[in-house]
N, C-alpha and C positions, 0 to 999 in steps of 0.2 A: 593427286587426291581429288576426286570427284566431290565435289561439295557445292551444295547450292549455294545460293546468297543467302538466303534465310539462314541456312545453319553456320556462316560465316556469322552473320550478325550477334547467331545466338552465343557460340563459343570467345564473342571480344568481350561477351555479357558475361561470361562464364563463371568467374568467382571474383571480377574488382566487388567489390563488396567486401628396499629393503628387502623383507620376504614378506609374505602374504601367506594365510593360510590355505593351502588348498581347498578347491571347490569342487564337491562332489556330486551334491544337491539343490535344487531350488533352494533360495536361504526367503524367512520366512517374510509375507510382506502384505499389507495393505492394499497392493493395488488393486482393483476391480477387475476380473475376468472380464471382458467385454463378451458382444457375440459375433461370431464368423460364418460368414456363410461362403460356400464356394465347393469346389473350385468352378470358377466363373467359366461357363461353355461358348467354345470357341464361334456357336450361333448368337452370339447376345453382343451386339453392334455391327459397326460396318467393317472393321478391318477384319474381323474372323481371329483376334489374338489379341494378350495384351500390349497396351503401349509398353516399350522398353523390354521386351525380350529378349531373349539375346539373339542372336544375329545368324547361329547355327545350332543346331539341333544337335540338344545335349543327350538323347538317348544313349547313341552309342557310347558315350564315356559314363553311362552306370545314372545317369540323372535325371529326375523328373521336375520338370519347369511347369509352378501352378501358383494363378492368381486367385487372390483372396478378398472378400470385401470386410472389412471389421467396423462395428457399430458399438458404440457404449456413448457413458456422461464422464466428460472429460474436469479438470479442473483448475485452477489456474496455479501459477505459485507468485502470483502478484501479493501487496499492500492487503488488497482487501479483495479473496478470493473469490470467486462468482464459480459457478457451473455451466454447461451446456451440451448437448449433446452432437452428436459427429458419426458420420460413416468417412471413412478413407479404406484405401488399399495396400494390401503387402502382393509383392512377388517373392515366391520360397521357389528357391530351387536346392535341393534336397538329393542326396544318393538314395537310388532307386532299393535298395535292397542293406538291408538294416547291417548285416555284416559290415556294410560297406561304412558305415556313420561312428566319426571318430568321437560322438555326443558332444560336438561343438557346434550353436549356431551364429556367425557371425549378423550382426541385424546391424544395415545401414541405414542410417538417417538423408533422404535424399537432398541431393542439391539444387537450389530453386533459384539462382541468382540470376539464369536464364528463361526465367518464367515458365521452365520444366521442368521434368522429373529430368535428374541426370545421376548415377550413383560413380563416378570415377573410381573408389573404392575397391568395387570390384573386377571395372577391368582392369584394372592393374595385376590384381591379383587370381583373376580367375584358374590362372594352371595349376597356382598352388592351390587351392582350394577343391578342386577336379580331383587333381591324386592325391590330396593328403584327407579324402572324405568328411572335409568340412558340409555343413547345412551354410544358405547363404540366402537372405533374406532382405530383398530391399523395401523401406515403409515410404510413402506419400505425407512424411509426416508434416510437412506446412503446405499452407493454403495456396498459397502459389503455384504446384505443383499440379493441383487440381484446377483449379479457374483465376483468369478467364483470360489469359493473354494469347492470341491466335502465333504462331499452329498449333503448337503443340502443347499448350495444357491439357490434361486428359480430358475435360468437358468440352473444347474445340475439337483434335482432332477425334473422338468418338463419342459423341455427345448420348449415343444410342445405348454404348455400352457402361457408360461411366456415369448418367443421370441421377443416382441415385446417392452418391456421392455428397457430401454435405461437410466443411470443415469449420468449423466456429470462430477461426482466427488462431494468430500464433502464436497467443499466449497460450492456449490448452494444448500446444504441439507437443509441453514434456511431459503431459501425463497421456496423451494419446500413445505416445514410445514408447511409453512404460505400457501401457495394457496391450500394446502389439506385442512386447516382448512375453509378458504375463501369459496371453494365449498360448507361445510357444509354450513356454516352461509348463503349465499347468493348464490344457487343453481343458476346455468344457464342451460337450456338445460336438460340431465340426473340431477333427484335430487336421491343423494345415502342416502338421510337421508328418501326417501319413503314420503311426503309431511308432515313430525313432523318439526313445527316451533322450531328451534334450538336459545336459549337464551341467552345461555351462554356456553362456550366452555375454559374449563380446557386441559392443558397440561401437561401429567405424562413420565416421564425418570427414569430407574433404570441405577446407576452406569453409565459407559460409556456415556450411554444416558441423566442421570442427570448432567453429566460437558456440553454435549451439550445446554442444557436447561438453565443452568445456561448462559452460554455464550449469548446465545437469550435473557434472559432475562436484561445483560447489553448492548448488541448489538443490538439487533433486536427493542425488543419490540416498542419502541418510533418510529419506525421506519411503523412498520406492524401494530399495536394495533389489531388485531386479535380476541386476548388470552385475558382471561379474570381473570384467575389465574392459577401459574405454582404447581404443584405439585412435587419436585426435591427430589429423593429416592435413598441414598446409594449411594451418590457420589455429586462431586462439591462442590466448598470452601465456609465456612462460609463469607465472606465478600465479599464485591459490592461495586464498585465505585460512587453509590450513589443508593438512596432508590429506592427501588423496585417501579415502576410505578403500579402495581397492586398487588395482596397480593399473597405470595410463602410460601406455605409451606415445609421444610426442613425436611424429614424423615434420620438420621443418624443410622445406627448401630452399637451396641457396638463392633463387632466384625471384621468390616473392618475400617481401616484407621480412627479409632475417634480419633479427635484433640482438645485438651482444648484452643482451638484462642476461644475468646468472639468474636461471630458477632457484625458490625461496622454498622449494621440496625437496626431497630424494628419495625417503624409504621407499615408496612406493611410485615412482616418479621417474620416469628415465625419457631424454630428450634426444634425439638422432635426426641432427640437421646433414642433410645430405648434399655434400658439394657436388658440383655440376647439374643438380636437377633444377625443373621450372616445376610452373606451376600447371600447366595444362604440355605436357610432350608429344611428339612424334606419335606414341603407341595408342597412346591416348585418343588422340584425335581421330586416327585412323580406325579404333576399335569403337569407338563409339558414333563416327560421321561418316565412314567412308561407304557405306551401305546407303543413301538416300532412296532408294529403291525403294525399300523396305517400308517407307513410309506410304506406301501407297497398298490400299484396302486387299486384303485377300493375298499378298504376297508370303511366301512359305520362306521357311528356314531354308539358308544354305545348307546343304547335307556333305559329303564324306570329302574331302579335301579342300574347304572354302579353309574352314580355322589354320589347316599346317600352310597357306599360300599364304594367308595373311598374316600370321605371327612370325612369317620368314621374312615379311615386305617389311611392317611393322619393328621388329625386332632390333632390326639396323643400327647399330649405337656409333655410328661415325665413320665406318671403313669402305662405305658405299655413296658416301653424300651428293645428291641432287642440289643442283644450284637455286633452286626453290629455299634448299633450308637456310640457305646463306646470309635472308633477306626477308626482312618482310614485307608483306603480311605473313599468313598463317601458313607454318609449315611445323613449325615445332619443332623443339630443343632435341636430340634424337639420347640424349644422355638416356640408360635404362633405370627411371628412378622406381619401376616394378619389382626388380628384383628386392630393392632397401621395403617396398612394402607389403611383400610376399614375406619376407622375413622377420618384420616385425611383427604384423600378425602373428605368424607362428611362435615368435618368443614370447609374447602376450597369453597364446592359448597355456605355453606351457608353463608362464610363471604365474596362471593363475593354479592350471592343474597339482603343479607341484611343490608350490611357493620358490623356484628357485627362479629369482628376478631376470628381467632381459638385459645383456652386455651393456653398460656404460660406454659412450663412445667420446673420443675428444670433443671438442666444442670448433666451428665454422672460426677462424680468425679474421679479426677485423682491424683496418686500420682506426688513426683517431679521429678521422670523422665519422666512424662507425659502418664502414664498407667493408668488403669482405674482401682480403687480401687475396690480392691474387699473384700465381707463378708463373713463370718464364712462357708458357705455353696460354696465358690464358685464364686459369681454369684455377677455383679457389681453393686457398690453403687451409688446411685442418679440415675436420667435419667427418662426417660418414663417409669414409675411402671405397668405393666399388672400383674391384681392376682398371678400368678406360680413364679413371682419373690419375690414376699412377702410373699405369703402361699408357699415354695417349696416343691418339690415331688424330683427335682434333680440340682444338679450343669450343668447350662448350659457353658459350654468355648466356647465361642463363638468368639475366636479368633483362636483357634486348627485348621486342616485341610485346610489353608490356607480362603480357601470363606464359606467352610462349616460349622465348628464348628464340635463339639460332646456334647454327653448329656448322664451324668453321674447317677444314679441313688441314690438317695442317702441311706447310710446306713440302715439297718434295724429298727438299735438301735436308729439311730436319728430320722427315721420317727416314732417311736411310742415315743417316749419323746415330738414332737413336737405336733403329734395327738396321742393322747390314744385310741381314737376310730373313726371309719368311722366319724361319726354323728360330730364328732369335727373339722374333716379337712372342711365338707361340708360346715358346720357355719361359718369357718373362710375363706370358699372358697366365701362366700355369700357378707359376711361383705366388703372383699376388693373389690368383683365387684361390692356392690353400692357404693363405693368408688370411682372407676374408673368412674362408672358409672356417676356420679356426677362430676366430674372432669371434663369430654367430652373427656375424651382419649380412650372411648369401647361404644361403642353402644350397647342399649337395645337385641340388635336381637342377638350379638353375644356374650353379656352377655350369654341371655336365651341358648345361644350352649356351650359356659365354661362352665357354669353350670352344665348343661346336662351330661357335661361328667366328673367332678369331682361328680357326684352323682354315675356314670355307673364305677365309678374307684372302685378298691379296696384298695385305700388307706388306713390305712396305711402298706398296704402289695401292695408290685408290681403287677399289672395286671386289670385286668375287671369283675366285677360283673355281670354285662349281654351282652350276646352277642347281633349285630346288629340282626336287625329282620329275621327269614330267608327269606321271599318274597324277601327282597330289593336283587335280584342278578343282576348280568349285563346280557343285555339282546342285538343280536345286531338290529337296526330299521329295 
């Protein structure tokens, strides 16, 4: 992995720090329409683009990627409220053609514990959100994100383009979310959602961002009703001073901070600690860092085979391991905790649409000092099952490295006692994802890609049976 020092530094930063009624329309609300001006041209600073784009050009898969500037008076939900006023930024990336728009926008709360904007959120989930025609929307909603920690706050590295910028501090970050969100739902003026009627609007937070979320979600919400479900990832306490006003789903990992407290909710409350994952992975890192190029002024989107090259490297959930990941420093846990967040998401959109809730899953088991038990291979008992933890190829420690994890391979001797042949791991790789499958904790689409690549693995020996195609190379637009 290509990584400067700078963005080593940044990612050790990275985050220590029932039924429902369906939603079919804006529900009614308080909050001030702010003003939006945009979409911000790609002449207006020195890179030529926004910071935090994504990394390859979404056109061909249906998508238009545009940054927005939003201005209003925000307010606080302190003791004794004050006012002020504020411009920050949203990135909407949006299906290009209304057909396409399934009238969900997911709106994440950025992560600033690296003194940038970082949305992990969405790369985790970006494939599912590409085909299933999500809107996806990430906000600069705390001060940090904008100024003033060098490189990369948005008033360091584009000073040209982002000057106008102005955030009043972190207490008005939860009513600034609300009138990002408010502009979607009920455009005034500039509409940044491109005229797709916007139906429902989910809220996603990792770590940092997910204790914010959580706080919204006992503070705010009753307050805004905006949001139509929170989606809170890799951080924020299991318990609420009383039941969630709309349905939250809890993504926990086994590898940061799990705690066996029983949440003190349920109707609308559902928790999915996910064994074997960390807190910053493999895919992660790679989809967010491994481009450093990109940081430098005037550089374009990779274009037609960068994404399928990278999502194959990326991808890797143990059956390929480099002896980088064995060890730290930074390599990353390779467990795929995307898939458990591509899927929550999705049971989210639908137990808001439909009221019919997302799966209940076991609870992470813990010894009695409050550690999470582990089995024969490693790798923790109970929790959110994805196939690699029940079929395994390697011991994920997913508490090693501090946020990262490492991913052990496992023995020689034990992967062929466990599979005797190719043909036996596949069967057992099959059997557990209709398992999951059936569950509602993995999605069809990202079965059929586990899949895919426990066939292309050479289990039970380390490595890969066929290479990616050679056409897919990266290419730039």
């Amino acid at each position: 992995m290509r990584l400067s020092r700078v963005l080593v530094v940044s990612l050790s930063a990275l985050l220590i720090g029932g039924s429902v009624t369906p939603t079919g329309a804006a529900p009614k609300s308080s909050v001030p329409n702010p003003t939006v001006t945009g979409p911000v041209p790609s002449t207006q600073g020195s890179h030529g683009r926004p910071q935090t784009d994504s990394a390859f050009d979404l056109r061909p898969y249906g998508f238009v990627e545009e940054e927005y500037f939003v201005s209003g008076t925000a307010k606080t939900y302190t003791a004794r409220p004050t006012t002020a006023d504020y411009t920050t930024r949203m990135l909407v990336r949006r299906p290009a053609d209304p057909k396409d728009f399934n009238g969900t926008v997911i709106v994440e709360w950025n992560n600033v514990t690296a003194q940038h904007d970082q949305s992990p959120d969405y790369f985790w989930s970006y494939p599912m959100v590409l085909r299933e025609g999500f809107a996806y929307v990430v906000v600069s909603a705390q001060a940090a994100g904008i100024c003033c920690a060098p490189p990369l706050a948005l008033q360091v590295i584009d000073s040209g383009r982002y000057e106008d910028l102005s955030h009043p501090g972190d207490d008005y970050s939860f009513d600034m979310f609300s009138q990002v969100v408010q502009s979607l739902r009920s455009p005034q003026g500039v509409d940044p959602m491109g005229g797709l009627k916007v139906r429902r609007a989910l809220a996603s937070g990792h770590s940092q961002s997910a204790s914010r979320l959580h706080s919204y979600v006992t503070t705010v919400q009753a307050d805004a009703g905006v949001i139509d479900g929170f989606f809170i990832d890799g951080g924020g306490a299991q318990s609420f001073p009383a039941e969630p006003l709309v349905p939250v789903v809890h993504v926990r990992e086994q590898g940061w901070q799990p705690s066996p407290v029983t949440p003190n909710v349920d109707r609308n409350y559902r928790l999915w600690e996910v064994a074997g994952a960390t807190h910053a992975d493999y895919w992660l890192l790679r989809q967010q860092f491994d481009n450093p190029e990109r940081l430098v002024p005037q550089q374009p989107q990779f274009g037609p085979g960068w994404r399928e090259q990278e999502e194959d490297i990326s991808g890797n959930y143990g059956y390929d391991v480099e002896p980088r990941q064995t060890t730290c420093p930074v390599g990353g846990g390779m467990f795929p905790k995307r898939y458990a967040v591509s899927a929550g998401l999705k049971r989210l959109d639908e137990w808001v649409r439909t009221g019919t809730p997302a799966p209940r899953v076991p609870r992470l088991e813990f010894d009695a000092d409050g550690r999470v038990s582990l089995d024969e291979h490693g790798n923790g008992k109970g929790g959110l099952r994805l196939p690699p933890i029940d079929v395994p190829v390697a011991s994920y420690a997913a508490g090693a490295c501090q946020l990262f994890g490492v991913t052990i391979p496992l023995p020689p001797t034990t992967l062929r006692e466990l599979y005797p042949t190719h043909d036996v791991y596949v069967a057992k790789m099959q059997a557990a994802t209709d398992k999951a499958v059936a569950a509602g904790i993995l999605l069809p689409a990202d079965a059929a890609d586990l899949m895919a690549r426990a066939e292309r693995s050479s289990i039970p020996s380390q490595g890969i049976r066929s290479p990616l195609p050679t056409h897919l190379v990266p290419e730039p637009v």
